[in-house]
DRENKEZA-992217 format. One record per residue (C-alpha): x, z, y; residue in one letter. Coordinates in pm, 1 decimal. Example, Ala and Ser with C-alpha at 12.3 -4.5 7.8 and 13.67 -1.06 7.14 Angstrom:
DRENKEZA-992217
1230.0,780.0,-450.0,a
1367.0,714.0,-106.0,s
END
This chain:
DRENKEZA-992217
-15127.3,2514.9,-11904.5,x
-15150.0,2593.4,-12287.8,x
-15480.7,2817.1,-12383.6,x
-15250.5,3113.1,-12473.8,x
-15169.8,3123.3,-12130.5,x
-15499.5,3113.0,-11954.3,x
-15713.5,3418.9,-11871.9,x
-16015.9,3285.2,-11933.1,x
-15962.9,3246.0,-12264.5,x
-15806.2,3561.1,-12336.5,x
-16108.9,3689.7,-12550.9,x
-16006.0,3428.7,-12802.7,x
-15757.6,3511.3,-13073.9,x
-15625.8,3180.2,-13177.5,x
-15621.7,3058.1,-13550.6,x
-15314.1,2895.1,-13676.1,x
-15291.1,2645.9,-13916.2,x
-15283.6,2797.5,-14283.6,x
-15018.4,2617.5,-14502.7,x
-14982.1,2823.2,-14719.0,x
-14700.0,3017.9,-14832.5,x
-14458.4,2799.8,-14891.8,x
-14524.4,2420.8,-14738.7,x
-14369.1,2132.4,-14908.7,x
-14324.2,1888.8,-14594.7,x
-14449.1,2108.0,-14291.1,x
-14580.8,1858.0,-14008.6,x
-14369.3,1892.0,-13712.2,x
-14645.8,1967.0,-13463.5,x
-14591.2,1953.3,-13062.3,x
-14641.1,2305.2,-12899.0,x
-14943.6,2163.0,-12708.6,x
-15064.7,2005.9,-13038.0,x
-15045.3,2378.1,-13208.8,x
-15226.9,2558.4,-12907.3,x
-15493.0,2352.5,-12844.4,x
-15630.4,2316.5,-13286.8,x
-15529.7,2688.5,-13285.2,x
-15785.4,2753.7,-13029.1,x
-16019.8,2478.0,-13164.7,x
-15988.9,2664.2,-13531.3,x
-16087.5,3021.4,-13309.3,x
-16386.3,2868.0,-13203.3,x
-16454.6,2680.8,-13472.7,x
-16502.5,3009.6,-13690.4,x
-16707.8,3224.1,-13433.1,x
-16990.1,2940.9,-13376.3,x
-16887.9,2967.2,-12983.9,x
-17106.3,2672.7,-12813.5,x
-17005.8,2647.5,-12421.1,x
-16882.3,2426.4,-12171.2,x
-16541.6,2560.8,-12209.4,x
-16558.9,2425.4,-12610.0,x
-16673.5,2098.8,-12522.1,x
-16400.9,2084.8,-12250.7,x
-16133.4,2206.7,-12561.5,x
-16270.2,1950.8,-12800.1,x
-16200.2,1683.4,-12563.2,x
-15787.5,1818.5,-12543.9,x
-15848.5,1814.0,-12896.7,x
-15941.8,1467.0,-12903.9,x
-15689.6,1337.4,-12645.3,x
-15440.7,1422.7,-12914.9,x
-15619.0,1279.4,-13239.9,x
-15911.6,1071.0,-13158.5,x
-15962.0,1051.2,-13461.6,x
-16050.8,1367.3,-13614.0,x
-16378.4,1407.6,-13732.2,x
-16418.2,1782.4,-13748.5,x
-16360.9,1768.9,-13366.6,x
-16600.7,1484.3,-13274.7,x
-16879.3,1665.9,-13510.7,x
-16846.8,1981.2,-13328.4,x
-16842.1,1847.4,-13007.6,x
-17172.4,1679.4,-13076.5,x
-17302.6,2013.2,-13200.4,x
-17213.8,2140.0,-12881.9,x
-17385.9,1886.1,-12648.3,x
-17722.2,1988.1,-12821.0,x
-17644.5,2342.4,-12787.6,x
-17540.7,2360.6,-12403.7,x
-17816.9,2031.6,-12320.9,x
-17543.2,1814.4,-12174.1,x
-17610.2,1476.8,-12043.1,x
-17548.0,1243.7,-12266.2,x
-17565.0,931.3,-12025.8,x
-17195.3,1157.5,-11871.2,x
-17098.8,1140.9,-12282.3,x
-17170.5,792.5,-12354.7,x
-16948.0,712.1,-12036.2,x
-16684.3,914.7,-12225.2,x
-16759.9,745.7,-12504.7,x
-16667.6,425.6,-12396.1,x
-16326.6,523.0,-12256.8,x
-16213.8,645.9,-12579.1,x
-16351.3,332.3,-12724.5,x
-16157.7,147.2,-12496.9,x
-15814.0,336.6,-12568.3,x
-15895.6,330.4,-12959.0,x
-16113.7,34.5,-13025.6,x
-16059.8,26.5,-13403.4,x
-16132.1,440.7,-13431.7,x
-16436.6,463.8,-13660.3,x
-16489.7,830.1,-13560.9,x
-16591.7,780.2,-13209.5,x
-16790.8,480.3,-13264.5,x
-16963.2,687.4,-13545.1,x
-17045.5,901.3,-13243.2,x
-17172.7,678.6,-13000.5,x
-17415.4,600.9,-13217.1,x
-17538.8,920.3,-13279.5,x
-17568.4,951.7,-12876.6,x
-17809.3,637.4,-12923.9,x
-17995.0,784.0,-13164.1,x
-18076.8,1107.0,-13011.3,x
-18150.4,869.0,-12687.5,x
-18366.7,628.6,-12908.6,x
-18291.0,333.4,-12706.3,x
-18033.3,87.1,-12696.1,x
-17918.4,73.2,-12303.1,x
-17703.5,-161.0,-12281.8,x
-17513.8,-127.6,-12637.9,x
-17559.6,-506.6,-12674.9,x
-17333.8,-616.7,-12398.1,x
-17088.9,-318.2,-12433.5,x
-17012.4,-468.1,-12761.4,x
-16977.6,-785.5,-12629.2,x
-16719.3,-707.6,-12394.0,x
-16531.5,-515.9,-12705.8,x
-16572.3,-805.3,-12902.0,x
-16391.0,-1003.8,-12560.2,x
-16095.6,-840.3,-12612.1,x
-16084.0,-872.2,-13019.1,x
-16326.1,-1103.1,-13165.3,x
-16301.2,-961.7,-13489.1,x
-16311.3,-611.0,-13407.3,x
-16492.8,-491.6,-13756.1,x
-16664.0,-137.6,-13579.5,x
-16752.0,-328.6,-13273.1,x
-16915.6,-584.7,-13519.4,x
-17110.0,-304.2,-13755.9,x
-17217.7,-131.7,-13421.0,x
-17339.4,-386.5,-13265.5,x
-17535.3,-510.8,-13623.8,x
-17723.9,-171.7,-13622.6,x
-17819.5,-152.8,-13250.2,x
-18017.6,-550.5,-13326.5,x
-18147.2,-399.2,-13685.9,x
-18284.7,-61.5,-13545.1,x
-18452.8,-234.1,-13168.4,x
-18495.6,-525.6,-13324.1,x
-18335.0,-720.4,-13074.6,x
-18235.9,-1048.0,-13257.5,x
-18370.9,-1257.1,-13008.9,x
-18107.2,-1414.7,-12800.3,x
-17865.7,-1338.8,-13057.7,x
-17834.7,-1660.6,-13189.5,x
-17757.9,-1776.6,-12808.2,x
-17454.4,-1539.8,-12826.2,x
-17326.5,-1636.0,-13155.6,x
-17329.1,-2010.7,-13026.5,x
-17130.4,-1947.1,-12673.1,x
-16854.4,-1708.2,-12963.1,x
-16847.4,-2072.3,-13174.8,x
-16796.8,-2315.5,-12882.2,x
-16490.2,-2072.8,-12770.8,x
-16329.9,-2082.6,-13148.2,x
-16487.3,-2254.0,-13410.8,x
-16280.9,-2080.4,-13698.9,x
-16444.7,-1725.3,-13605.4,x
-16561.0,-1605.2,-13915.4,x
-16728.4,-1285.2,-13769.9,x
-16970.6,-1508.1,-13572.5,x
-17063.8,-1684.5,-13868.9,x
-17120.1,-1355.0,-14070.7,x
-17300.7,-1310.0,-13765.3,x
-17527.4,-1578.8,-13755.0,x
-17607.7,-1536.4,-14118.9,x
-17704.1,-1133.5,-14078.6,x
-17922.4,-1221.8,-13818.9,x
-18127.1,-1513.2,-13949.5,x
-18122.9,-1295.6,-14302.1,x
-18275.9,-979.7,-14022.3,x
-18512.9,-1151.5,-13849.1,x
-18686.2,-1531.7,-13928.0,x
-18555.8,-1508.7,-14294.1,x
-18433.8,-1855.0,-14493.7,x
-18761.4,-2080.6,-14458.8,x
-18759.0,-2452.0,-14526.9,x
-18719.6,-2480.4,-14175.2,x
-18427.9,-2218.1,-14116.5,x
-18279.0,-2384.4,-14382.7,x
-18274.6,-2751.9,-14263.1,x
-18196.9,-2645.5,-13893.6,x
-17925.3,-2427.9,-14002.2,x
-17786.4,-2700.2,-14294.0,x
-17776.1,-2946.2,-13930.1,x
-17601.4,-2739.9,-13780.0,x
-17348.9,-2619.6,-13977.2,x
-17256.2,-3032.0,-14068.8,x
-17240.9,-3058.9,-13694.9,x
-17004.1,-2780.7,-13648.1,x
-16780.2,-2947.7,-14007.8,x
-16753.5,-3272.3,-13840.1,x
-16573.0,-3095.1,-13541.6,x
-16346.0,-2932.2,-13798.6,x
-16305.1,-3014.4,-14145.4,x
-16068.8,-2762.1,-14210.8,x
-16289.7,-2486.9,-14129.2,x
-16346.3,-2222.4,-14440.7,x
-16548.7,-2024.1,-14209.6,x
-16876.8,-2350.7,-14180.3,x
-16804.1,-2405.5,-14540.6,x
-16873.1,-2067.1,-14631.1,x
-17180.8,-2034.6,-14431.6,x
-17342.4,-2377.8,-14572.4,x
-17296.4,-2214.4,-14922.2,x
-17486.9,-1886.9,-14822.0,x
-17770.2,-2091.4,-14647.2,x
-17865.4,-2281.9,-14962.6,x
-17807.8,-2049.9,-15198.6,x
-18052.9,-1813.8,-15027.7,x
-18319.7,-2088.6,-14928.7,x
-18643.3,-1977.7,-15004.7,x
-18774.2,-2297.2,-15107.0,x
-18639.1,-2450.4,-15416.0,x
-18767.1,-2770.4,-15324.3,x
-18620.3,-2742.6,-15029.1,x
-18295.6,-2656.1,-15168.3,x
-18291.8,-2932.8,-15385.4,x
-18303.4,-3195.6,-15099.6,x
-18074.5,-3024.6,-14871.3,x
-17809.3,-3036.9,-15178.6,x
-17872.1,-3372.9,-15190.1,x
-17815.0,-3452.7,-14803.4,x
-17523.7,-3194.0,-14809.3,x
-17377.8,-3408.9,-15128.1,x
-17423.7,-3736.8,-14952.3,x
-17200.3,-3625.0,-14631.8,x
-16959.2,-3497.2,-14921.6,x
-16915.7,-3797.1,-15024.8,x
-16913.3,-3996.3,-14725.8,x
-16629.8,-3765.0,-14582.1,x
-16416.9,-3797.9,-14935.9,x
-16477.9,-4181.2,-14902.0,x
-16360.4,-4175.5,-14556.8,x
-16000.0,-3957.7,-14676.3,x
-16106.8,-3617.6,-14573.5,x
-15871.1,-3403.6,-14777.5,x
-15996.2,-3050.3,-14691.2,x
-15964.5,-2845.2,-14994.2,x
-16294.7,-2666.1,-14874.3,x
-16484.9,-3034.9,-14883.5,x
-16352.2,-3084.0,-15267.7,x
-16423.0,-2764.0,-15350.2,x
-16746.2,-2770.8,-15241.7,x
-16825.4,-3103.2,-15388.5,x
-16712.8,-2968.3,-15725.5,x
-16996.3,-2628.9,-15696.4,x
-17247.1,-2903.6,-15638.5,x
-17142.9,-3083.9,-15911.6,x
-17156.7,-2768.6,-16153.6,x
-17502.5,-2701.0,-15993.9,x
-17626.1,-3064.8,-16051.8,x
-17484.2,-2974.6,-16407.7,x
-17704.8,-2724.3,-16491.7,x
-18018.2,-2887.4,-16349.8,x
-18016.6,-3238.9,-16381.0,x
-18117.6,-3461.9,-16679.0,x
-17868.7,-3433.3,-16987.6,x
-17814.5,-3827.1,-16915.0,x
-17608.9,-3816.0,-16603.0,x
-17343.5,-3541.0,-16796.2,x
-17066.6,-3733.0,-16897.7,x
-17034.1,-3897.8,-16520.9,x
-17082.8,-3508.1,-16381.6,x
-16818.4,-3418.8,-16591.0,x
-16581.8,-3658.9,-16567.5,x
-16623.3,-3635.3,-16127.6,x
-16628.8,-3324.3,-16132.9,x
-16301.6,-3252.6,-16359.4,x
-16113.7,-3534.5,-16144.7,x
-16221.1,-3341.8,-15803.1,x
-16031.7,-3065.1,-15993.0,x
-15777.3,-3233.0,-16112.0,x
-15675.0,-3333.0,-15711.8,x
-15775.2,-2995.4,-15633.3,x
-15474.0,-2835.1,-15854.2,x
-15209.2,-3115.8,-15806.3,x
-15226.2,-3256.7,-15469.8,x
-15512.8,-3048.9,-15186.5,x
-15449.7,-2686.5,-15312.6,x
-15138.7,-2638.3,-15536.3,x
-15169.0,-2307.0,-15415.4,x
-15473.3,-2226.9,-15637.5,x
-15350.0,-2516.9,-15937.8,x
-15461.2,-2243.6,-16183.6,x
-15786.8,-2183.6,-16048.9,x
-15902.4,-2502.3,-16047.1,x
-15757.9,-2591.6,-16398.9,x
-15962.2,-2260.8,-16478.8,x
-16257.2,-2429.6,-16335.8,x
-16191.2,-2733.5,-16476.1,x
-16135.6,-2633.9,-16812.7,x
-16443.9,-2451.1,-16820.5,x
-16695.9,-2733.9,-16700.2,x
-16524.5,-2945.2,-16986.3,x
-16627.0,-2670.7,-17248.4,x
-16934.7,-2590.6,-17137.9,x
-17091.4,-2934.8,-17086.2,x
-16889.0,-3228.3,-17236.7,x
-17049.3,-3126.4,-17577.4,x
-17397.1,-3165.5,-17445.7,x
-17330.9,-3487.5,-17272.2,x
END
């Protein structure tokens, strides 16, 4: 039954929609659609904060979940009327469940957790989310801000390995991994050699995976250590090596190689240049014509430049 036609809400003179005088391209609303925002607009204007609003707001909702105006009232008006907000976070989660990529209502189920101050059982609501899409981006942030604000990182790592043994290539468990060692134990000399281990482990499964590449390149760039650093370059460059020798042609192996080069480059003794140089600029070289032709320019960018910027000095 529309709200124009229902006496208990015949004290409310709906609102419509002001477009003006003269609208270009006027939306061609359903007659439900119109009732129910013409109504919401009423109450919207006189403050009213009841059950019957809360019950509107959710009519409102079933017909754009994602309007914000709507899920911010409707929070005002759980505080207002005291509703239990165990009964909301259930209705949370079916809307979540409809609309899993609808930043609004996750936006609100975490301002139910907040005014709760604990966590419930967040953790493995997002994992069952994260079941259905892996890379489900507001299941992910959600999930990141329920382990940063109850500090619950341990066992996290536990999860992130069972997501890597079902698919390898899933780059939002490696973000992941790397938020939560970053959150919690930070990049020690021991993080970093556990983590360097690990990640060569997971490359040796998969060559082809951008995902372990990418990771390896955030653990030892943010090692705490230099020293440490240093030598886990060096092993890291070794198993480069070994893999080229053995006719790995993963663009994201050669690639690599080449950023340790350029690093070795800057660091290393103005003696060993011109072999750098001339490795390095041959790694490229492949890199453009044969590995990735897709990206010949970029590495004939990258090429050029280690040429200009050390075959002077060396």
């Amino acid at each position: 039954m529309l709200y124009r036609n229902r006496p208990d809400w015949a004290d409310v003179t709906p609102l419509p929609q002001d477009d003006g005088p003269s609208p270009v391209v006027q939306i061609a609303y359903t007659e439900r659609f119109q009732d129910v925002y013409d109504y919401f607009r009423a109450v919207l204007k006189s403050g009213e904060k009841s059950s019957r609003v809360l019950q509107l707001t959710e009519d409102a909702l079933e017909l754009n979940p994602a309007n914000y105006t709507v899920w911010h009232y409707r929070r005002v008006v759980l505080k207002a009327i005291g509703s239990d907000i165990k009964e909301e976070l259930q209705y949370c989660r079916e809307i979540i469940e409809e609309h899993p990529k609808n930043y609004q209502v996750w936006q609100h189920r975490r301002a139910l957790i907040e005014w709760l101050n604990e966590p419930g059982t967040e953790l493995r609501f997002t994992e069952v989310i994260l079941a259905i899409d892996q890379k489900n981006y507001h299941a992910w942030q959600h999930r990141q801000w329920v382990l940063q604000t109850f500090s619950l990182y341990e066992g996290e790592l536990d999860f992130i390995d069972r997501l890597l043994l079902d698919d390898i290539r899933n780059n939002s468990a490696w973000n992941q991994r790397f938020f939560v060692i970053g959150h919690s134990g930070g990049w020690t000399s021991e993080v970093v050699e556990r983590e360097v281990k690990y990640t060569l482990e997971k490359i040796m499964i998969v060559k082809r995976n951008e995902s372990a590449w990418n990771y390896l390149r955030g653990v030892l760039e943010h090692c705490e250590e230099p020293s440490t650093a240093d030598s886990q370059r060096s092993l890291v460059k070794a198993k480069c090596e070994e893999l080229l020798a053995a006719g790995c042609e993963s663009p994201f192996l050669l690639g690599f190689l080449v950023e340790l080069l350029q690093y070795q480059l800057e660091e290393d003794a103005m003696t060993e240049k011109e072999t750098l140089v001339s490795t390095a600029t041959g790694l490229c070289s492949r890199l453009s014509k044969e590995v990735d032709t897709v990206r010949c320019r970029y590495w004939d960018f990258i090429s050029d430049t280690i040429t200009s910027k050390h075959t002077a000095t060396a």
